[in-house]
C-alpha beads as a LAMMPS data file, in Angstrom:
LAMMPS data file: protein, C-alpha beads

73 atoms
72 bonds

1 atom types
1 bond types

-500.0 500.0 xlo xhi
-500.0 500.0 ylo yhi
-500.0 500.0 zlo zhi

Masses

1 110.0

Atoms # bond

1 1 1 11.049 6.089 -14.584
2 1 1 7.578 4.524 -12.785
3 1 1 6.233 5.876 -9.809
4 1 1 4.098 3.758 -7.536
5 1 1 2.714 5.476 -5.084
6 1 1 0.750 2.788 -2.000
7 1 1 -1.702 4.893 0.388
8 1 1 -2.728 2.988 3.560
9 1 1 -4.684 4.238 6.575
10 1 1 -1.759 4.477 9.218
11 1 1 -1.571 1.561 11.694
12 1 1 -2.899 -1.609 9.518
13 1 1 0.476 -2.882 7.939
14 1 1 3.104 -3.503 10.027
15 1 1 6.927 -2.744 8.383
16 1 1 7.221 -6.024 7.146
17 1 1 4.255 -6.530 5.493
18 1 1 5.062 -2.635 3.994
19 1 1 8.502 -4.088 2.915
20 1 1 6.936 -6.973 1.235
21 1 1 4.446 -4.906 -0.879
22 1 1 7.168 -2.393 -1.940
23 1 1 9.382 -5.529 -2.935
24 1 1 5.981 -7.561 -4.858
25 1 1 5.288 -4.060 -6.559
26 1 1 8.476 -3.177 -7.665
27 1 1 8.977 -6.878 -9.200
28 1 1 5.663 -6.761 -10.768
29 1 1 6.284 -3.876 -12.134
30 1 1 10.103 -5.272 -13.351
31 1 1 8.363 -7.662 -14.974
32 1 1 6.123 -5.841 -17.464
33 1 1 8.903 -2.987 -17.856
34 1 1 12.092 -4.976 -17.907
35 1 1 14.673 -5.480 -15.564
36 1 1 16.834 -2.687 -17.181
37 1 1 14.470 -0.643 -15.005
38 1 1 14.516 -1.603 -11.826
39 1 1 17.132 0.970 -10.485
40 1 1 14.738 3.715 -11.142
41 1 1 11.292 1.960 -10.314
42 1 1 10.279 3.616 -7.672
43 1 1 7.687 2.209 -4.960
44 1 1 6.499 4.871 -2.283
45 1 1 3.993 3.692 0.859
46 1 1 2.378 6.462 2.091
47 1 1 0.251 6.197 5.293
48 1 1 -2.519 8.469 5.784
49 1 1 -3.880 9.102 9.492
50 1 1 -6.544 7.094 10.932
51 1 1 -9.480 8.672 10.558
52 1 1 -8.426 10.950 7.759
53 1 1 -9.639 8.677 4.972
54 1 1 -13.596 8.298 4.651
55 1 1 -15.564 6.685 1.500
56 1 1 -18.609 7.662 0.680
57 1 1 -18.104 10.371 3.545
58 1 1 -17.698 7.896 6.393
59 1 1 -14.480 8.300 7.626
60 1 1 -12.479 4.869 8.135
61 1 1 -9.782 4.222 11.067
62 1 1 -7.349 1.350 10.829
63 1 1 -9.788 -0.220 13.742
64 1 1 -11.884 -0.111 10.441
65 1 1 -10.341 -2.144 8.484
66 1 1 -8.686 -4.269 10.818
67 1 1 -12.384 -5.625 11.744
68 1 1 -13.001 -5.485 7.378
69 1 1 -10.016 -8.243 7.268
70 1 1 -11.369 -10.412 9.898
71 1 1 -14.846 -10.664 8.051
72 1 1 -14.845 -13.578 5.986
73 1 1 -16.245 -12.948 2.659

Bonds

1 1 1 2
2 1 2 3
3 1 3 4
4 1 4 5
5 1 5 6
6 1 6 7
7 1 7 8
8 1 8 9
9 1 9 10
10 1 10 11
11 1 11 12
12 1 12 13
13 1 13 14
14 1 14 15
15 1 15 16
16 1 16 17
17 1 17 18
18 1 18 19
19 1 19 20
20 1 20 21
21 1 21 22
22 1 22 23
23 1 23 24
24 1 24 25
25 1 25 26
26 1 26 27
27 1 27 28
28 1 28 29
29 1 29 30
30 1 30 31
31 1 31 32
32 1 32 33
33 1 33 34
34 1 34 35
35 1 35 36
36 1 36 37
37 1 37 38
38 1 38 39
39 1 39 40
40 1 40 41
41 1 41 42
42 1 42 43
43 1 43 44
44 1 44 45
45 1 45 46
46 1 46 47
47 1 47 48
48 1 48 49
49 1 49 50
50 1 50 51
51 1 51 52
52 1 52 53
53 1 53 54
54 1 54 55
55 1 55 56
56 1 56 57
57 1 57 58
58 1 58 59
59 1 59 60
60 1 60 61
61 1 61 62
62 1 62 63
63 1 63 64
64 1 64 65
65 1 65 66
66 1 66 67
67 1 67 68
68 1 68 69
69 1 69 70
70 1 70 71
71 1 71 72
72 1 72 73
C-alpha cells in the first residue's frame, strides 16, 4: 500500500489545484504499480505554515514563492 505524502507552504495552491495533484499522483503512481492498487494508493497534501519552512535557513512564506512562480526562468 503506497504512501505519498505532498508538503506545501500553506496558502500557494488553491483546492483545486490540491485536487488535481492528488488525482495526477495517484494515477502516476497507478500506472507504475497497477491499477489493482489504486484503492489503497494513498495521496496525502500536507500544508505547512507560512513561514515555517526555510532552506538554507531562510525561512520561505507562500508570498515567497508566489513571487518564485512569477519569475520567468
Amino acid at each position: 500500500m503506497p504512501l505519498v505524502d505532498i508538503q506545501l507552504i500553506e496558502g500557494v495552491f488553491d483546492d483545486s489545484q490540491k485536487q488535481q495533484m492528488i488525482a495526477e499522483v495517484t494515477e502516476a503512481m497507478v500506472r507504475i504499480e497497477g491499477e489493482a492498487l489504486r484503492s489503497v494508493t494513498w495521496v496525502r497534501v500536507q500544508e505547512i505554515a507560512s513561514g515555517a519552512w526555510a532552506i538554507g535557513g531562510t525561512p520561505m512564506t507562500a508570498a515567497d514563492v508566489r513571487a518564485t512562480r512569477a519569475t520567468p526562468a
